[in-house]
Residue frames as qw, qx, qy, qz and C-alpha x, y, z in Angstrom:
[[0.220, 0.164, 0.041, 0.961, -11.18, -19.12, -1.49],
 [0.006, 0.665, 0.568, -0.485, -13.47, -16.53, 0.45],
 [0.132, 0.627, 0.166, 0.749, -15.18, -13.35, -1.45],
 [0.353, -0.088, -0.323, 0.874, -15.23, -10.81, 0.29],
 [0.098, 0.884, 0.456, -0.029, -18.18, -8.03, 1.17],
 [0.096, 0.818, -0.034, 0.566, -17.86, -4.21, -0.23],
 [0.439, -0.841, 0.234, -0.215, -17.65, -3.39, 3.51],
 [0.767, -0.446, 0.309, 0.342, -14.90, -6.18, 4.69],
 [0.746, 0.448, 0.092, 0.484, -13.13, -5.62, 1.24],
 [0.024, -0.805, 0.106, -0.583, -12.86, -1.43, 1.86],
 [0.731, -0.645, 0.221, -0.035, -11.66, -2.58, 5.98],
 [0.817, 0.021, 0.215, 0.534, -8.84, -5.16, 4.73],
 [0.516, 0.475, 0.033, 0.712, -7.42, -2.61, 2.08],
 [0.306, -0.872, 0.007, -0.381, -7.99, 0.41, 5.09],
 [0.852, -0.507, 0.115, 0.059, -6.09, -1.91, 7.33],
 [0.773, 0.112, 0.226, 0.582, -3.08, -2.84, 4.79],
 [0.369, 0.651, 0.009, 0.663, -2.85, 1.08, 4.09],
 [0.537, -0.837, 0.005, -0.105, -2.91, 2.22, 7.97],
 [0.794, -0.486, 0.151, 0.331, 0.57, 1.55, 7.90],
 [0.317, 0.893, -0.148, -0.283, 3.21, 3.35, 6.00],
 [0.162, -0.377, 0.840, 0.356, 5.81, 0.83, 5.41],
 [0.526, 0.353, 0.773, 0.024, 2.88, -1.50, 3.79],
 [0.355, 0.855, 0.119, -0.360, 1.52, 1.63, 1.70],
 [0.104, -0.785, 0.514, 0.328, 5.24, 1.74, 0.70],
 [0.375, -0.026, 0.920, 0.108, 5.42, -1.99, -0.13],
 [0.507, 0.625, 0.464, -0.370, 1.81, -1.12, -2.18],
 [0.275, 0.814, -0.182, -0.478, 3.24, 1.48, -3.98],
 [0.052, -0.528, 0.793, 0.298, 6.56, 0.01, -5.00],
 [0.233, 0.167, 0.944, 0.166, 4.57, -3.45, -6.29],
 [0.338, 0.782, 0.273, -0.447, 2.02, -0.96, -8.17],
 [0.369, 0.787, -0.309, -0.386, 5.18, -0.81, -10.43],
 [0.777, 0.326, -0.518, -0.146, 5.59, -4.25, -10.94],
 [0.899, -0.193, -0.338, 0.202, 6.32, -8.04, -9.43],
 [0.010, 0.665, -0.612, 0.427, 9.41, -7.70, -6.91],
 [0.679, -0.075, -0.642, 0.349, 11.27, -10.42, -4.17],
 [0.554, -0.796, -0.235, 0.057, 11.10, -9.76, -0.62],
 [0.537, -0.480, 0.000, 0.694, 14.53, -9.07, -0.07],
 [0.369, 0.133, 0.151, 0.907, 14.48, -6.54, -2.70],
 [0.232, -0.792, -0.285, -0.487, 11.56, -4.94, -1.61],
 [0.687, -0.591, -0.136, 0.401, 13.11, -5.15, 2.39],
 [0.497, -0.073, 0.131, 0.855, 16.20, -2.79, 0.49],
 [0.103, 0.355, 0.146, 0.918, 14.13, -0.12, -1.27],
 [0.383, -0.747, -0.344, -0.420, 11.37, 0.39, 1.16],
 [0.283, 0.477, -0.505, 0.662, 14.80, 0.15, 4.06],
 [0.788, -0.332, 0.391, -0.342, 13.22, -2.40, 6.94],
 [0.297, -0.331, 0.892, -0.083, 14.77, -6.00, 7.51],
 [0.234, -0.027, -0.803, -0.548, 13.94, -9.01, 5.57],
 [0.048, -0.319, -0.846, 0.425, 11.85, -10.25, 8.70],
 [0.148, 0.456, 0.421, -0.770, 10.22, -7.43, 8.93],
 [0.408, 0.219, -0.395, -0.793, 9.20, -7.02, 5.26],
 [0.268, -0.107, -0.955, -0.074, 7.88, -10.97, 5.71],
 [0.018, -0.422, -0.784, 0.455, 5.59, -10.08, 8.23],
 [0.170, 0.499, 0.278, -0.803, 4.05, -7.43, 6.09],
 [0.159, 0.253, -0.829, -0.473, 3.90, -9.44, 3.17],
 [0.109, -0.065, -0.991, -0.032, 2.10, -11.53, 4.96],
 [0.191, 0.546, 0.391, -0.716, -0.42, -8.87, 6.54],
 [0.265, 0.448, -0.086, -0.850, -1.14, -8.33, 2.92],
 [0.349, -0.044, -0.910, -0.217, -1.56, -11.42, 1.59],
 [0.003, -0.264, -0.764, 0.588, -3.84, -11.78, 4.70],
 [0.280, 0.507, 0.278, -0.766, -5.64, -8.91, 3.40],
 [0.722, 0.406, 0.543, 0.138, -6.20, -10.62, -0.20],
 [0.282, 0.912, -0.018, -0.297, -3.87, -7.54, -1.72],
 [0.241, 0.717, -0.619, -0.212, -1.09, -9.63, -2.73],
 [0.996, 0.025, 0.077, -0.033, -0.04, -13.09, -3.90],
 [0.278, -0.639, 0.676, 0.239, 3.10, -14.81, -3.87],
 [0.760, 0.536, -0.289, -0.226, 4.16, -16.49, -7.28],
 [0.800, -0.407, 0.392, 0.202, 6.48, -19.49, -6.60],
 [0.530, 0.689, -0.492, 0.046, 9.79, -18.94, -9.24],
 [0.711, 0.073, -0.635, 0.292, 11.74, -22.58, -8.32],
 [0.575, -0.395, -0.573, 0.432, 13.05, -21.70, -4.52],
 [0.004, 0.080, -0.026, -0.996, 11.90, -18.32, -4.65],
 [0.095, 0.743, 0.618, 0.240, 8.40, -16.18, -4.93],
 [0.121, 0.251, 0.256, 0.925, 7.81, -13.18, -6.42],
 [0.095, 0.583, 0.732, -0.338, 4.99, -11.11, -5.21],
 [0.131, 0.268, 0.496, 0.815, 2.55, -9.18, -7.00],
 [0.361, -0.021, 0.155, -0.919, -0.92, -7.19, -6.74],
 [0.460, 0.358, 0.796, -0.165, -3.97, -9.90, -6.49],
 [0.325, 0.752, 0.573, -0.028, -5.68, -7.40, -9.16],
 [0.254, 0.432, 0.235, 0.833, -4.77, -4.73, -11.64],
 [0.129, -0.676, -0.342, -0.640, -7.35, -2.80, -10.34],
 [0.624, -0.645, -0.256, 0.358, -5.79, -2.55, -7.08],
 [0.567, 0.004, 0.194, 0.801, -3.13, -0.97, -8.84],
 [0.067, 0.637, 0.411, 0.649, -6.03, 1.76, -10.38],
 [0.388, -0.870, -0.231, -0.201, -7.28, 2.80, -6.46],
 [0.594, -0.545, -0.094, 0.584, -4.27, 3.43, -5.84],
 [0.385, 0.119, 0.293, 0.867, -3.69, 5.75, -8.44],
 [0.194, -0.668, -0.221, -0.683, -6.53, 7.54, -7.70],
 [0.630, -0.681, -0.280, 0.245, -5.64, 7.83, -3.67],
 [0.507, -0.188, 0.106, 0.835, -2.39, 9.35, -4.27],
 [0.146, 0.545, 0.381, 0.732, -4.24, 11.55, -6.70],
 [0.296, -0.792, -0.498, 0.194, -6.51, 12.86, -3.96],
 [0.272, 0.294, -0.399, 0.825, -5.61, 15.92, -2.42],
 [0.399, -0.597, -0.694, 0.050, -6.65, 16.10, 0.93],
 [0.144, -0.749, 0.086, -0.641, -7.27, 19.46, 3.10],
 [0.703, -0.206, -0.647, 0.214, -5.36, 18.03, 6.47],
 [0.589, -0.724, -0.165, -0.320, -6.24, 19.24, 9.96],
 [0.348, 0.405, -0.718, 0.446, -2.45, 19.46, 11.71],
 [0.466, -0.381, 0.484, -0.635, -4.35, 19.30, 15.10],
 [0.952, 0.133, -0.099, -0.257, -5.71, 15.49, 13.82],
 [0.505, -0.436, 0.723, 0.181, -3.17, 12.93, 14.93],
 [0.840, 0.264, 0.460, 0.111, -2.57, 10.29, 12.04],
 [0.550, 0.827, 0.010, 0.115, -0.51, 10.11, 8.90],
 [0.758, 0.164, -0.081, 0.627, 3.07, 10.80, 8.27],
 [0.404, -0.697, -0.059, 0.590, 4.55, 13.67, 10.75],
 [0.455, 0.559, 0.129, 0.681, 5.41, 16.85, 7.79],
 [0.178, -0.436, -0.277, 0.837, 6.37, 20.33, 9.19],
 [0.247, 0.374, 0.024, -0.893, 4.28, 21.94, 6.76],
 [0.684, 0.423, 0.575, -0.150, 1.15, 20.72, 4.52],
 [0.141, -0.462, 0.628, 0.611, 1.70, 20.08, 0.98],
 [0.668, 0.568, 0.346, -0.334, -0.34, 20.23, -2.34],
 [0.529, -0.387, 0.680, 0.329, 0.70, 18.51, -5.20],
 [0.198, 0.185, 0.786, 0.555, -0.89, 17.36, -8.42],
 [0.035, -0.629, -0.673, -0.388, -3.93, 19.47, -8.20],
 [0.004, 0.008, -0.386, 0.922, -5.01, 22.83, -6.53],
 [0.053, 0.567, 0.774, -0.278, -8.43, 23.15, -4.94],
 [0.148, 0.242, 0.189, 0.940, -10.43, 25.67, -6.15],
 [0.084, -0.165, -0.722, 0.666, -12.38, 27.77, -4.28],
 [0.148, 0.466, 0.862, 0.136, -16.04, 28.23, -4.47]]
């Protein structure tokens, strides 16, 4: 088993959230163990496709597969993956429509927190 540096750790978990079906796959195993094919149904991509992003996270060291007889479960590597995500989502961010990236919204949206202004 490799550790990881601060800097390659914060790259991997940048990498595994650049994508929004992974993020989705994050989220949804933030709330506990799950099979591939039932993650492939609620996140609503093909088993294949959920395999290969399984594996992109495993890759990145953000998930393990548990072997259950001819089955494996997969989980978070670390509770405390489970915390930075709960503070990311928390965030609110001030987004720049003219900036490319991110999920396509017709209008910006502020959620759990309002900014306040100085």
């Amino acid at each position: 088993m490799q550790i990881s540096s601060p800097t390659d750790a914060l790259s991997r978990f940048g990498h595994a959230l650049s994508d929004p079906t992974r993020a989705r796959v994050l989220l949804e195993l933030h709330d506990g163990p799950a099979y591939p094919a039932d993650l492939a149904d609620s996140v609503g991509v093909s088993r294949q496709t959920m395999s290969n992003h399984l594996a992109c996270l495993r890759g990145c060291g953000l998930v393990v597969a548990v072997p259950e007889g001819r089955r494996s479960r997969y989980e978070l590597t670390d509770e405390r993956i489970g915390h930075a995500l709960d503070d990311l989502i928390s965030l609110v961010l001030v987004v720049d429509p003219d900036c490319s990236g991110g999920e396509a919204q017709s209008a910006p949206t502020v959620t759990s927190k309002t900014v306040a202004s100085a």
